[in-house]
N, C-alpha and C positions, 0 to 999 in steps of 0.2 A: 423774028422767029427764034434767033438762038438768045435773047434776052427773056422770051416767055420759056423757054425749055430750062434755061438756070435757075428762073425762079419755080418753077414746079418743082425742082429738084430738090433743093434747099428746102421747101415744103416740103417735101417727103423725109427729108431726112431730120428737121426738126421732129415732124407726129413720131417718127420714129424711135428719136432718140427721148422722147418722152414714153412712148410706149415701152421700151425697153427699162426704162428706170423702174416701169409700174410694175414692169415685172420679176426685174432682182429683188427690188422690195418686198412683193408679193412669198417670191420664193425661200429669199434669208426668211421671213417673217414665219413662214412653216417650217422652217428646219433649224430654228432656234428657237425651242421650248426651254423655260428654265432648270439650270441647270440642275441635278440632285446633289445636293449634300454628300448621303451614306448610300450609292445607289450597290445594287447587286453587283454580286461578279461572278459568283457562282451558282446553280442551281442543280440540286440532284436530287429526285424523287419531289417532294415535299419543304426540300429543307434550301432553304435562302440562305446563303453565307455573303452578309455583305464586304463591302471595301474596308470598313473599319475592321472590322471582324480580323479580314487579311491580314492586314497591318498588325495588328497587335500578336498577330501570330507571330510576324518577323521580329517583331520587337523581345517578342519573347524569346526568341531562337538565339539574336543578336547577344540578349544579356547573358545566355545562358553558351556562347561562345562558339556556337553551332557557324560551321560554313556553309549553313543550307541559307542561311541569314542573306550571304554577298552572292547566290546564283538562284536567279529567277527562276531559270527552266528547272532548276534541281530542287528546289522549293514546291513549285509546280505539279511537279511528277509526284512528290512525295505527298504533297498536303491531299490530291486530289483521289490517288492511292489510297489514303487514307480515307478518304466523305466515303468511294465506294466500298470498301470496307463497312465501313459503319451502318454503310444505306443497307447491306447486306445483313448484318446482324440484326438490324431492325427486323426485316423484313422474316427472318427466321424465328422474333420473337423471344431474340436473347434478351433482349432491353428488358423483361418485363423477368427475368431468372431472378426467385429473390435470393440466393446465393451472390449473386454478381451486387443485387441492388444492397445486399447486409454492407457489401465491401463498399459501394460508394458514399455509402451511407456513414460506414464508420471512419471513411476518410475526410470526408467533411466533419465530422464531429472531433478529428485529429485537429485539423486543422483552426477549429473553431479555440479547442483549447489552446493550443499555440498562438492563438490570438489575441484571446481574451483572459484565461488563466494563465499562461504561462507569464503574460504581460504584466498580469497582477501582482506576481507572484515576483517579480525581478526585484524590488524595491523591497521586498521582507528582509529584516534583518530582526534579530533577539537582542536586547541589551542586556550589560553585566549585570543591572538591578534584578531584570526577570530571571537570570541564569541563579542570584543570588536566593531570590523569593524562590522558587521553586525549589532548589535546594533546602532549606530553612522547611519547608514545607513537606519536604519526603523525608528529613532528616535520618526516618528509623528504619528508609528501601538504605539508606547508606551505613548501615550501622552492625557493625559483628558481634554478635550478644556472648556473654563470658560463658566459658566452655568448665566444664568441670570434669576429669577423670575418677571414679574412686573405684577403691576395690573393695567386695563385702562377703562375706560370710551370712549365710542365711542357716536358719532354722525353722522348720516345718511348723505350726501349728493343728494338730490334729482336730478330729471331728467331735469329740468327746474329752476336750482336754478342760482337767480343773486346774483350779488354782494354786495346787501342789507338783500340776507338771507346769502350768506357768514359769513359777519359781523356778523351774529346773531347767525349763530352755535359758532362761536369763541369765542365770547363774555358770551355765555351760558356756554361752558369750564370753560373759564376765572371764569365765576363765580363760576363754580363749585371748581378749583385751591384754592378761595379764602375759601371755607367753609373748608378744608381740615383741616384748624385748630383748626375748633370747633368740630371733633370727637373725641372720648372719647379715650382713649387709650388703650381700651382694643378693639376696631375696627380693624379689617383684610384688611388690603387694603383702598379701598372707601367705606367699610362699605355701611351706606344705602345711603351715597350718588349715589353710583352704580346703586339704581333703579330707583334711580330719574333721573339724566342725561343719563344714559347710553343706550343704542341700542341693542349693544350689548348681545345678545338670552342667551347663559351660563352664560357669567361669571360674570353677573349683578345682580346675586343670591348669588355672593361667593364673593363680594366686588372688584367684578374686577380681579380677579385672573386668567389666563388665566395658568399658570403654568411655567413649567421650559423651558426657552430656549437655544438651545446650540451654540454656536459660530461656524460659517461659515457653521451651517445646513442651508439651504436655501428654503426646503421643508416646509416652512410653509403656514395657511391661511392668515397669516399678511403682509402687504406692509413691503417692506426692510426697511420703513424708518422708522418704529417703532421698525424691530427689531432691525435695527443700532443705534437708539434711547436710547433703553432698555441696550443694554452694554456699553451706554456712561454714563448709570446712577451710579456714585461710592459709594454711601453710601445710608443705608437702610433708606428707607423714602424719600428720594427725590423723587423731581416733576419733569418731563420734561416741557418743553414749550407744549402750545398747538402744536399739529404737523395737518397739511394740506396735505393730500392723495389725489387722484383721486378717491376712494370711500368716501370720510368722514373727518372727524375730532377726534383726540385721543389726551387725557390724560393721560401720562404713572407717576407712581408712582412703584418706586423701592422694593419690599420686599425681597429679597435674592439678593445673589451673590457671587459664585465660582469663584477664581480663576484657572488658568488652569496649570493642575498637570503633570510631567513629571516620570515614576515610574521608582524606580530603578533597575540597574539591578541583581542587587543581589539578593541570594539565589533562589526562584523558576523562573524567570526569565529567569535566566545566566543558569540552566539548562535545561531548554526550548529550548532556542535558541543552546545550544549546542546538545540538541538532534534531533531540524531540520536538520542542518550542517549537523550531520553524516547521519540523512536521505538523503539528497541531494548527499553525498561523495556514499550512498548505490549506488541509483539506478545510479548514474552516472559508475560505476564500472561496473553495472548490462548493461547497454547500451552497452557500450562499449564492454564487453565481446561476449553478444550476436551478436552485428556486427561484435568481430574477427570470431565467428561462422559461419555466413553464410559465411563470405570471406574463409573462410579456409577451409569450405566445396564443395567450385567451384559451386555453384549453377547456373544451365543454365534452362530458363523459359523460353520454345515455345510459344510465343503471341499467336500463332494461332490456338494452340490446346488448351490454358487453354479458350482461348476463347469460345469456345463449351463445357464449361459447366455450367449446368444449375441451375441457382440459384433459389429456390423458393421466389416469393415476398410474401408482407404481405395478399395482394390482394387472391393470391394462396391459404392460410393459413386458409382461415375463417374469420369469424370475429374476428376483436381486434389484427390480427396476432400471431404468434407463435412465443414465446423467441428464442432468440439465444443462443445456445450452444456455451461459448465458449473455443479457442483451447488453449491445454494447452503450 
């Protein structure tokens, strides 16, 4: 009897210990599904924030020297602070404010340029050749044209004048020409002969001085042929001949004279000019990229519907009109 009751035993405890195996297998076998990679960690409303996601949050915290980076729980509190924060703005419809959307809009477009212009842009330099050519090539923005001072006496020519008051305005010059020698030296010009001969409203108070003229200005109130006159004059104190205008008669006396200065290009100059260059190398890079932009973005623009829409004119506006906003 007690050799049949061991082995029944042993029998039970064998099916058993087989049963049991079938069953941790059974049971690991269900509660080990494979593992996820990037599984969730968060969920709030709509919005899945995975493990990666997380991470790179910290990561970014870390670089950026933050001690939310080394405390979970305080990491935690804030990041999650923040989703319902956000879940809330959604939900009020801030997301879609195109005030808010201008601004994120223009900070990626910051950022883009920093990326891709700015990037471009580190490697420009200007060499002495270009600084030389361009120079060579503006030579006359660099260039002081010669100045001419004279002083004149004028004479009216009337409306009815013949050829016997010709003679007599000329001749009136002439004589004035002739007294030139008897001023004192300490005389400005024509001195008073100025108010004696002269017509002339200003500058027959200042000895005739009419002031500085500049080489190939053409804006003046003078006939060309005095001011062609006045830079043929070479040395201070010279007289021109009487000169015959279509208004009048003039006597020019010389009291300055500039010649015309070419500046060099050295020192603030040559860095001038290379700092245009590299402005010009800027925005030419800046063109350029912005047109691989739209090409690369396949932009397709329906005539027909941008046409229907409505632009306010100034007219619309009020008076004075309303500035324009513009895009960034």
């Amino acid at each position: 009897m007690q050799g049949i009751s061991q082995q029944k035993y042993a029998s039970r405890r064998a099916i058993a210990g087989v049963c049991l195996t079938a069953l941790l297998a059974a049971v690991f076998a269900g509660c080990s599904p494979e593992v996820e990679t990037d599984p969730v960690a968060i969920q709030v409303g709509d919005r899945e924030v995975r493990l990666s996601e997380l991470q790179a949050q910290v990561d970014f915290l870390e670089a950026q020297g933050s001690l939310l980076s080394t405390d979970r729980d305080a990491f935690m509190q804030r990041y999650t602070e923040r989703l319902a924060a956000l879940q809330r703005a959604r939900e009020l419809g801030l997301d879609r404010d195109l005030a808010l959307q201008h601004q994120w809009e223009n900070l990626l477009i910051g950022r883009l340029h920093q990326q891709e212009v700015e990037q471009a842009m580190e490697a420009l330099a200007v060499t002495e050749d270009e600084i030389g050519t361009y120079y060579d090539s503006h030579i006359g923005d660099y260039t002081k044209p010669a100045l001419a001072r004279p002083a004149l006496l004028y004479l009216k020519k009337g409306k009815h004048l013949d050829e016997a008051g010709r003679r007599a305005l000329s001749a009136r010059l002439e004589e004035a020409r002739q007294r030139v020698a008897e001023l004192p030296e300490t005389s400005r010009g024509f001195g008073a002969l100025a108010m004696e001969y002269s017509e002339e409203g200003t500058s027959r108070f200042k000895g005739g001085d009419i002031g500085w003229l500049q080489d190939g200005q053409a804006r003046y109130r003078w006939p060309l042929e005095v001011v062609e006159a006045s830079f043929a004059l070479s040395e201070t104190g010279e007289l021109s001949p009487v000169i015959e205008t279509d208004d009048g008669f003039y006597l020019l006396m010389l009291l300055d004279k500039r010649a015309a200065s070419v500046r060099s290009m050295e020192g603030r100059l040559s860095a001038s000019i290379e700092h245009k260059l590299l402005q010009a190398k800027k925005q030419e890079i800046e063109t350029r990229l912005k047109a691989q932009w739209r090409d690369d973005a396949g932009l397709l623009l329906h005539s027909n519907v941008l046409s229907q829409l409505d632009f306010k004119t100034t007219e619309n506006n009020g008076e004075g009109g309303k500035a324009f906003t513009q895009m960034p």
